[in-house]
N, C-alpha and C positions, 0 to 999 in steps of 0.2 A: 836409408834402408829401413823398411818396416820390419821392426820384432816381433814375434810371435811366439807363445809361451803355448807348448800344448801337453795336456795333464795326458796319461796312458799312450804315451810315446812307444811302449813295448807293445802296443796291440796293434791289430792287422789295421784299421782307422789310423793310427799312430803313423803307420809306417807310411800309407797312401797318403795321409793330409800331408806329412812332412817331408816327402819328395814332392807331390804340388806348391805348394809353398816354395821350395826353395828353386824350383822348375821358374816360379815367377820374380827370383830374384830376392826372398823374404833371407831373414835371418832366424832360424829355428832353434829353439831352446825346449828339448825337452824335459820336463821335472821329471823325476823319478823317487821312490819311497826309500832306497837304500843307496847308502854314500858309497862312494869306491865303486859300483857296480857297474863291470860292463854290458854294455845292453848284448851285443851277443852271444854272452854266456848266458843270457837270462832267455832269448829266442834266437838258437843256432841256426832258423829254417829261414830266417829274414835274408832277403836279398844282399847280397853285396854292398849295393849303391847305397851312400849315406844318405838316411833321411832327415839329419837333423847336423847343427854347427857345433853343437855343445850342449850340458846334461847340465840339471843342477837340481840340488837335492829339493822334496818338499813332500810332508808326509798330509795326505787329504784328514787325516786326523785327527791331526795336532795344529789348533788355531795360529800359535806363535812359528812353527816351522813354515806353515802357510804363506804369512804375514813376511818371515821374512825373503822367500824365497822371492814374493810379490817384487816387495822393494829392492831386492837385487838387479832381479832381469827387468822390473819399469816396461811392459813389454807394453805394444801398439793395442797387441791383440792377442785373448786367450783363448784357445779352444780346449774347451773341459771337456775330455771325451776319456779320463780315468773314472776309475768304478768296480764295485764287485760287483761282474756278469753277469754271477749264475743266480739262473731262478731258482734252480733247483737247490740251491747252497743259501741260497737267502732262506728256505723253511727251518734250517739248522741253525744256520748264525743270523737271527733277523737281526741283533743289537749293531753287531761289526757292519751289516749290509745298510742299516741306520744310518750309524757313523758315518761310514766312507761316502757314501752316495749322495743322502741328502744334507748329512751337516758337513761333509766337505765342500760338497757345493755353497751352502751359505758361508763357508771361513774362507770359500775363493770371494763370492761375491765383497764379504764384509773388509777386505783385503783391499780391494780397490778402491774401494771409499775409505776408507782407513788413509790409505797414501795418497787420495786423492787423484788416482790416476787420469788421465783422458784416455780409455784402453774402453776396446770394445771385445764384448766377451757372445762367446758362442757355448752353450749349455747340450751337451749331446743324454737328447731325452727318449725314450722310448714306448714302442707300441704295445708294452705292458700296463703304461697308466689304464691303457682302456677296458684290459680284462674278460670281465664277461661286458661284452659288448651292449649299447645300446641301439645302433643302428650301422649297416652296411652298405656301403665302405663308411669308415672312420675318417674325419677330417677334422679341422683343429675349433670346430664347435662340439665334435662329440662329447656327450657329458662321461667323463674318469669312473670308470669301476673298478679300479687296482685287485687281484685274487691272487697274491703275493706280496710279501715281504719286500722284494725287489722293486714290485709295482707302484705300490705305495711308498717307498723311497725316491723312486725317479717322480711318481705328483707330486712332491715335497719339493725338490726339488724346482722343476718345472714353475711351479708357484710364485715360490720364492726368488726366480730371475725375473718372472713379469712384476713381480711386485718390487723388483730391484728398478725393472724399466719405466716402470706408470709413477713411483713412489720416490725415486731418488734420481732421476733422469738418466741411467745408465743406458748404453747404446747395449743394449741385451738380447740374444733371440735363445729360442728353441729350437734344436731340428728333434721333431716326432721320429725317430728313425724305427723303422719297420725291419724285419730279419735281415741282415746284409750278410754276403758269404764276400769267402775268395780263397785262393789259393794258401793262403798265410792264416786261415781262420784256425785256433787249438784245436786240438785233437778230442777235446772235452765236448766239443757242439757237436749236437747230430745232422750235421750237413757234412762236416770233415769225418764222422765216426762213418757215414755212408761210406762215403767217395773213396777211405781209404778199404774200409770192408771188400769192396765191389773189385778195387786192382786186385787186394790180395787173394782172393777166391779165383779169379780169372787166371792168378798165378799158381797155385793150387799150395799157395799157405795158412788160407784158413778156410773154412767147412762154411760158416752160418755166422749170419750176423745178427745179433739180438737188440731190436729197439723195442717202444713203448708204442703209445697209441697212436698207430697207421692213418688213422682218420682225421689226426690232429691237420688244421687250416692255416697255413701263413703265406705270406708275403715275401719273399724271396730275391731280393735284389744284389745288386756287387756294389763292395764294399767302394770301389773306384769311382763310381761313378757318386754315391753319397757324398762322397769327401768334397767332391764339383760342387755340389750344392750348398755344404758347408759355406768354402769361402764364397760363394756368390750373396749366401745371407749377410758375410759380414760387409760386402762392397756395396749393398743397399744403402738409401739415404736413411732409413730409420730402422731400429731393431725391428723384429716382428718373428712371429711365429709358425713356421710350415712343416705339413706331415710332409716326409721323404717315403716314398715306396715305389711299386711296379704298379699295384690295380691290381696284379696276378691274387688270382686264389690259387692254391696249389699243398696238396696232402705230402705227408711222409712217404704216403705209399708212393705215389708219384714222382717223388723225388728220388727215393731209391731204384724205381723202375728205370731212371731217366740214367743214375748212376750207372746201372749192369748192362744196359743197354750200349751205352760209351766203351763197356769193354766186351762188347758182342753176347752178353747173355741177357736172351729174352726168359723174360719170370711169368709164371703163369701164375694166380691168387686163388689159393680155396681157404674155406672155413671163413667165421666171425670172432672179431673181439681178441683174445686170448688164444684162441686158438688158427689163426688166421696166418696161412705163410705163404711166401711168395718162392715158387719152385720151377728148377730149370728145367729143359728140356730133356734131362739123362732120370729127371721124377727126383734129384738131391736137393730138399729144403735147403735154399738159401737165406732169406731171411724169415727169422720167426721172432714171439713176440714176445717179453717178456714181463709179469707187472713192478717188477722193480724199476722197471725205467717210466714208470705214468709218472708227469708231478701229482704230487697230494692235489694240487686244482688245478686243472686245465683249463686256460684260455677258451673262448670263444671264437670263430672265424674271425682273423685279424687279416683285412685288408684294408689298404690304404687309398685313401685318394687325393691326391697330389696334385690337383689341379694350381692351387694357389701359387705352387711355386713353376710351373708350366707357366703361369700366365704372367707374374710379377717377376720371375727373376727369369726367364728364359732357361729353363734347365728341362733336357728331357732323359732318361736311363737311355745309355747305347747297348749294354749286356741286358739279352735274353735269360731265360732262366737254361733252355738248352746250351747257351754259349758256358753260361757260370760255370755248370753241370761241365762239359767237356774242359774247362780251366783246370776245375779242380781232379779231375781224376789223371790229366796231363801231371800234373804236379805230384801226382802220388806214384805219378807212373815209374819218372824220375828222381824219386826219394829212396 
């Protein structure tokens, strides 16, 4: 039976890879940061169905808890998909976002070789290395403009597993993952901060919902369908590196349209910038803007282009971004 070690067991990626896997027969071990903890008290909103066999401790930023968790579970296969998320929390604590992200990632790597493992590791990297963009779509030649604390931890990163693959012979890869939602995404994303905005308006328990810059560009995929890609990277015969996304370019504002829409309310848009709101048909601002929610630096249009993993690993996205959209407000509906 193949082991599988996966770091951020508690996130929505966690949950999805760790019923894939064990859908295929794997044995799941998720690390987690604190002893004794049960994963459901930690995410009450997770499914039922177990995603993993057993837990064990291992803290991304502490080299010796690392090392020993390593040597514990001796796993086939890692997938690093722990991390501190926010970008927006990365301009606050860039050191902790340091730590965790990119020198965790190198005390996983250093761990492996340390025990000598035969363990092939998967590196969950993102489409914030890119930044301000140099060219559209992004693919895995674009040159890194990290405009984040975050960004520049996950190149660090990223670096550091090719340099683990080309320098030490590890079976190593990347996945570039571009925005993923789903049902199970925190309440802290502005995908989930929509989706639940939009039920409860339609429910008449809240008025308006307040986000940042409407015009911001991403890429928009489910999180179920990355996870696919995931393990097809690690079934490859050599590590290697691929952007994961849809192609899709797609704004805030469109995404929230595509939200209120799901619960029967058409928004109409007037004004620019700051002062720009999206209003129902009765003339009640629903959503309007607010500038505490801009990051300090806004990304550039990040979209992806995914061909390499189309063409080498046979992977194509089955959810639509309208399907995502209709997922996730299903799930707020019933919450």
């Amino acid at each position: 039976m193949i082991r599988a070690l996966i770091t951020g067991i508690a996130g929505q990626d966690g949950w999805y890879l760790g019923s894939l896997l064990r859908s295929k027969g794997y044995n799941v071990v998720g690390m987690v940061r604190e002893r004794g903890v049960a994963l459901a008290s930690k995410r009450p909103d997770f499914p039922e169905q177990p995603h993993f066999d057993r837990l064990c401790y291992g803290e991304l930023a502490d080299a010796g808890s690392v090392r020993n968790a390593i040597g514990k579970v001796r796993p086939d296969e890692i997938y690093h998909l722990g991390a501190q998320s926010s970008v927006v929390a990365s301009f606050s604590a860039p050191e902790e976002t340091a730590d965790i992200n990119a020198m965790g990632t190198l005390r996983l790597l250093e761990a492996i070789r340390h025990h000598r493992l035969d363990c092939k590791f998967f590196n969950a990297s993102s489409s914030e290395i890119f930044g301000k963009v140099q060219e559209v779509p992004q693919t895995e030649t674009t040159p890194f403009c990290p405009r984040s604390p975050y960004g520049v931890s996950k190149t660090f990163a990223l670096q550091m597993t090719r340099m683990y693959r080309e320098i030490h012979g590890l079976f190593a890869c990347n996945g570039i993952l571009f925005n993923h939602e789903s049902p199970l995404r925190p309440d802290s994303f502005v995908t989930k901060k929509i989706t639940n905005a939009a039920v409860a308006i339609a429910e008449g328990t809240q008025q308006t919902v307040y986000l940042g810059n409407l015009n911001a560009v991403r890429d928009w995929g489910y999180a179920g369908d990355y996870v696919q890609v995931m393990w097809r990277m690690m079934q490859h015969d050599r590590g290697d590196d691929y952007v994961i996304a849809t192609g899709r370019m797609t704004t805030v504002r469109e995404f929230a349209a595509a939200a209120f829409n799901a619960v029967g309310i058409s928004l109409d848009w007037s004004g620019q910038g700051v002062e720009e709101q999206g209003i129902d048909a009765n003339g009640i601002v629903r959503v309007a803007v607010s500038p505490e929610f801009f990051r300090p630096a806004e990304v550039d249009a990040t979209v992806g282009d995914a061909s390499k993993a189309h063409t080498v690993l046979g992977w194509q996205p089955t959810v639509d971004l309208d399907q995502l959209v209709q997922m996730m407000v299903a799930e707020a509906l019933r919450a």
